[in-house]
ROTOR-254904 format. One line per 10 residues: number of its first residue (from 1); their letters; for each residue y, x, z of C-alpha. Coordinates in nm, 4 decimals. Example, Ala and Ser with C-alpha at 12.3 -4.5 7.8 and 13.67 -1.06 7.14 Angstrom:
2
1) as) -0.4500/1.2300/0.7800  -0.1060/1.3670/0.7140
This chain:
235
1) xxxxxxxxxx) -0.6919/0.1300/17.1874  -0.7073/0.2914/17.5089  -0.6847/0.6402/17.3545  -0.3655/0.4760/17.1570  -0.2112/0.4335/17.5258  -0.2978/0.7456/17.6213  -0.1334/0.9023/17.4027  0.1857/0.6759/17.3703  0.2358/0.7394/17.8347  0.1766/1.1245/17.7381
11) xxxxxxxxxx) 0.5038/1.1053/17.4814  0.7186/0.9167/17.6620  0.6137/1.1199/17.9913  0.6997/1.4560/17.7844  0.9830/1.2542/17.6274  1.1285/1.2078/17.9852  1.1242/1.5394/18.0733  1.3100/1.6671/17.8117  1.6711/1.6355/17.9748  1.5547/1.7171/18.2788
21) xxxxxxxxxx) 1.4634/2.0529/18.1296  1.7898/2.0349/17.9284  1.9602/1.9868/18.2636  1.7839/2.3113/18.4105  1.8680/2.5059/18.1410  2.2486/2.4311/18.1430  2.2425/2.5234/18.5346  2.0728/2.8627/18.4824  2.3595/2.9169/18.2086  2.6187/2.8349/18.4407
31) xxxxxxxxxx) 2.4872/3.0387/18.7335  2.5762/3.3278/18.5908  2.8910/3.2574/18.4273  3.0145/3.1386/18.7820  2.8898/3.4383/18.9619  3.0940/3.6415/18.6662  3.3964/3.4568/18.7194  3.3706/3.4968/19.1200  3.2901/3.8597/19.0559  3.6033/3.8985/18.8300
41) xxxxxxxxxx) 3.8322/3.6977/19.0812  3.7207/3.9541/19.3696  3.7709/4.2332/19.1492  4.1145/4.1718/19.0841  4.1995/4.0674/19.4286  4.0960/4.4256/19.5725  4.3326/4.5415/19.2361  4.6155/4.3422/19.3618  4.6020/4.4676/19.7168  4.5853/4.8059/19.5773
51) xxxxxxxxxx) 4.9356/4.7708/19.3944  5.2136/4.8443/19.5749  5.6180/4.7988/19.5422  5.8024/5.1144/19.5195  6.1911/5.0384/19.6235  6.4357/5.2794/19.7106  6.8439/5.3245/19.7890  7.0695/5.4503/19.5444  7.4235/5.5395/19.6777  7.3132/5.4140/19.9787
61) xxxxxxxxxx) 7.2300/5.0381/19.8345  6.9309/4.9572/19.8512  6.7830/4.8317/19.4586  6.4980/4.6186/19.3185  6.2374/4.8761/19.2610  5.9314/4.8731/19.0560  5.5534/4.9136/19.1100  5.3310/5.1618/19.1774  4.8902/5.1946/19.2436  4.7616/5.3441/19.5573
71) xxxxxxxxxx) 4.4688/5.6555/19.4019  4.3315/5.7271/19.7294  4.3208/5.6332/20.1494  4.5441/5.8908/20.2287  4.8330/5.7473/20.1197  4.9059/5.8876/19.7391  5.0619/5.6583/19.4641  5.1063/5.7081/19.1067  5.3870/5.4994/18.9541  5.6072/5.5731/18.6397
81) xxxxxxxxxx) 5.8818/5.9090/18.6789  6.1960/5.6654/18.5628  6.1472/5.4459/18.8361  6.2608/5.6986/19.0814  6.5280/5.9272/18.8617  6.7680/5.7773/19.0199  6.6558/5.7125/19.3646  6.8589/5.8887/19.6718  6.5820/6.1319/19.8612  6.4010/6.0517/20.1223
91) xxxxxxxxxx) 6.5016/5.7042/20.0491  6.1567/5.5373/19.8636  5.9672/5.2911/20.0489  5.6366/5.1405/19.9318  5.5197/4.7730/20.0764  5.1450/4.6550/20.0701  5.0599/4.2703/19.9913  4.9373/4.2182/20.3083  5.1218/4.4304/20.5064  5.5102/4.3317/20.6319
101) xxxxxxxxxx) 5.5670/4.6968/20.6840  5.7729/4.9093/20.4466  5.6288/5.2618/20.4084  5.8376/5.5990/20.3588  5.7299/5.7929/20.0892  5.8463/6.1415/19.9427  5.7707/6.2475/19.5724  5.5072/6.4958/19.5316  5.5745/6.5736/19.1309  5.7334/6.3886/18.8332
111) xxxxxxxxxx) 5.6516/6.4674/18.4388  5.9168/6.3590/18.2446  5.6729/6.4734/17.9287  5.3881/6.2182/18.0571  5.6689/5.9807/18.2259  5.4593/5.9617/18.5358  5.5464/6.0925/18.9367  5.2731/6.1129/19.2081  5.4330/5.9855/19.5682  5.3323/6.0465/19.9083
121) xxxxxxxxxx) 5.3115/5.8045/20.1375  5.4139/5.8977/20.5081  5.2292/5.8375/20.8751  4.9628/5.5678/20.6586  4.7005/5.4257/20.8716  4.3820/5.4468/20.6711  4.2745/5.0843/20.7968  4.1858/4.7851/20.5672  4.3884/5.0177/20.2749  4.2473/4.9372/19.9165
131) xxxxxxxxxx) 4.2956/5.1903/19.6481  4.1597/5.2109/19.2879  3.9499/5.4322/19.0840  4.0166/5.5563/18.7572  3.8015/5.4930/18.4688  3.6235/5.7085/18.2535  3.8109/5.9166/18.0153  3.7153/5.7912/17.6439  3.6238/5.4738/17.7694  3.8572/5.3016/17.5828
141) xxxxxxxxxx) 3.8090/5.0439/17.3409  4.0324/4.8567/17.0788  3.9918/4.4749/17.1605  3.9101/4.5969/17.5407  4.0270/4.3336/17.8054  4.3018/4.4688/18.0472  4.4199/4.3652/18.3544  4.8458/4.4580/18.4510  4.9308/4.3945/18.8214  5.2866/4.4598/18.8722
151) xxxxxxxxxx) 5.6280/4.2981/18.9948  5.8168/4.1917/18.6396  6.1480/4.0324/18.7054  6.1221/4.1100/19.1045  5.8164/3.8228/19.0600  5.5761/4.0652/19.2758  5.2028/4.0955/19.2668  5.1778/3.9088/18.9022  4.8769/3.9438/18.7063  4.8537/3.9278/18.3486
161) xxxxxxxxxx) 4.5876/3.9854/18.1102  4.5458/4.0805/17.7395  4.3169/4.3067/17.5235  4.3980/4.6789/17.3910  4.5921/4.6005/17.0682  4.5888/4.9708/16.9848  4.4505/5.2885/17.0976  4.7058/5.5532/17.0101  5.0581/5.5519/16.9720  5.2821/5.8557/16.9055
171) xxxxxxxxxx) 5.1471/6.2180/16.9715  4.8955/6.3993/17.1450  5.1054/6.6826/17.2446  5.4106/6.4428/17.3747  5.1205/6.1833/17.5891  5.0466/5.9110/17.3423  5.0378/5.5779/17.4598  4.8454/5.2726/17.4649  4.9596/4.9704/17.3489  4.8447/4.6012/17.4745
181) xxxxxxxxxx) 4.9352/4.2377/17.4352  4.9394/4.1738/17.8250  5.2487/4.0832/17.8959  5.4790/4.3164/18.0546  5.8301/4.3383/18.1832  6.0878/4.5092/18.4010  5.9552/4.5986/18.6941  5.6056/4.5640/18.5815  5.6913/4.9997/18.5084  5.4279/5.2051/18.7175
191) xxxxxxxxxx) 5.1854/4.9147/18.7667  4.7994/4.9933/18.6960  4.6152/4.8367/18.4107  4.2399/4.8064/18.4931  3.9631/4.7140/18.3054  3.7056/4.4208/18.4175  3.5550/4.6592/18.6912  3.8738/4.6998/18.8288  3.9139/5.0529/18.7240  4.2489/5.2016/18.6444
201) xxxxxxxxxx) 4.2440/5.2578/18.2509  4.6252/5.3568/18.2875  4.9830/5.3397/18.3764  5.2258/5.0395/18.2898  5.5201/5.2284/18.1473  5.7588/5.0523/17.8940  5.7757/4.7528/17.6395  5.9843/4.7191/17.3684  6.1356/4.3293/17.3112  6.2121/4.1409/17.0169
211) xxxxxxxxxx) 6.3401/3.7665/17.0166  6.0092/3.6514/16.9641  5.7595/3.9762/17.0326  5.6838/4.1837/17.3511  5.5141/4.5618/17.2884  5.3978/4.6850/17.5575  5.2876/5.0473/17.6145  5.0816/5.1794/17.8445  4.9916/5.5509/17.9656  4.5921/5.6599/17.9178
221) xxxxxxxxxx) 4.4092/5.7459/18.2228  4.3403/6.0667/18.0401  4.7047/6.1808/18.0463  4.7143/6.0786/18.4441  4.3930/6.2790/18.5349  4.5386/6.6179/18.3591  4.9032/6.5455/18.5718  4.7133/6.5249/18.8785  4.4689/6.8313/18.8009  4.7989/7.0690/18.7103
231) xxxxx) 4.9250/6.9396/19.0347  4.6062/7.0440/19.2136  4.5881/7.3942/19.0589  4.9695/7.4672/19.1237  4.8789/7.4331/19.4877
């Protein structure tokens, strides 16, 4: 009898354990998953301060621009080559997030070919400026999740998210493009799209609308690297 008892307070002591382990578990599973989120949330924060609004004067008026990614701390920004055709020179300014103040720029080089200018921007201070990396050439990956920061609609610094719906469209020789399911729109032209390490995987550059479809294409980091090396060995 007494081993019967002993063995009946042993159950219902291992019996009362049991959600307290189940309890433990479910905290070690969401540890992680809110360090990831937290993680993902900074990383595309610092991508956000790193796009920029490129705006500019035509005739003397000044127009809604477009948006553009700050490359590096001394003041270079890629954005798309149709956002400035038609802006007056020496007229582009670029504006930060956080910062009030507008920015003179000058182009450096366009490629019509790639769609795709490189912009200079003027007496920067280097302090508390954020700019991306690119990724990896090749890294690329059909279902991928992307990231586009931009300003659609003059609605700046939106984020929108979406997977790689297709590697390759059109032809090597003419700069294929991308194509993803993030939504895009005018404005959003010259934006980066990053990956989840906040890597630029490419240039925002055009979408094609339907009444009930958005297509949105996007330049490969690959094509942006070899525009920025030709730049570099013209020099």
């Amino acid at each position: 009898m007494k081993k019967l008892f002993t063995t009946c307070l042993i159950s219902l002591m291992m019996i009362g354990t049991i959600p307290t382990l189940l309890n433990s578990h479910h905290s070690n599973i969401d540890a992680p998953k809110n360090h990831l989120k937290k993680y993902a949330e900074s990383i595309i924060e610092h991508a956000v301060k790193s796009t920029v609004v490129v705006s500019y004067m035509v005739e003397g008026h000044e127009r809604a621009g477009a948006s553009g990614v700050l490359i590096s701390k001394n003041g270079y920004v890629l954005t798309a080559a149709h956002v400035i055709d038609h802006a007056d020179k020496k007229s582009i300014a670029i504006n930060f997030r956080d910062n009030l103040l507008d920015y003179d720029a000058i182009v450096i080089a366009k490629s019509k070919k790639y769609d795709i200018a490189l912009l200079k921007i003027k007496n920067m201070t280097k302090n508390n400026v954020h700019h991306l990396k690119f990724a990896k050439t090749g890294s690329l990956k059909l279902g991928q999740t992307v990231y586009v920061i931009g300003h659609p609609l003059g609605l700046k610094w939106t984020v929108t998210k979406g997977i790689i719906s297709n590697l390759k469209r059109g032809e090597e020789k003419e700069g294929y493009r991308f194509q993803t399911d993030a939504t895009i729109n005018f404005g959003s032209s010259g934006g980066p799209v990053i990956n989840r390490a906040g890597n630029v995987v490419g240039i925002a550059l055009s979408v094609y609308q339907t009444p009930t479809n958005n297509f949105n294409f996007i330049l490969p980091v690959k094509f942006c690297r070899e525009f920025l090396n030709r730049i570099k060995d013209e020099k």
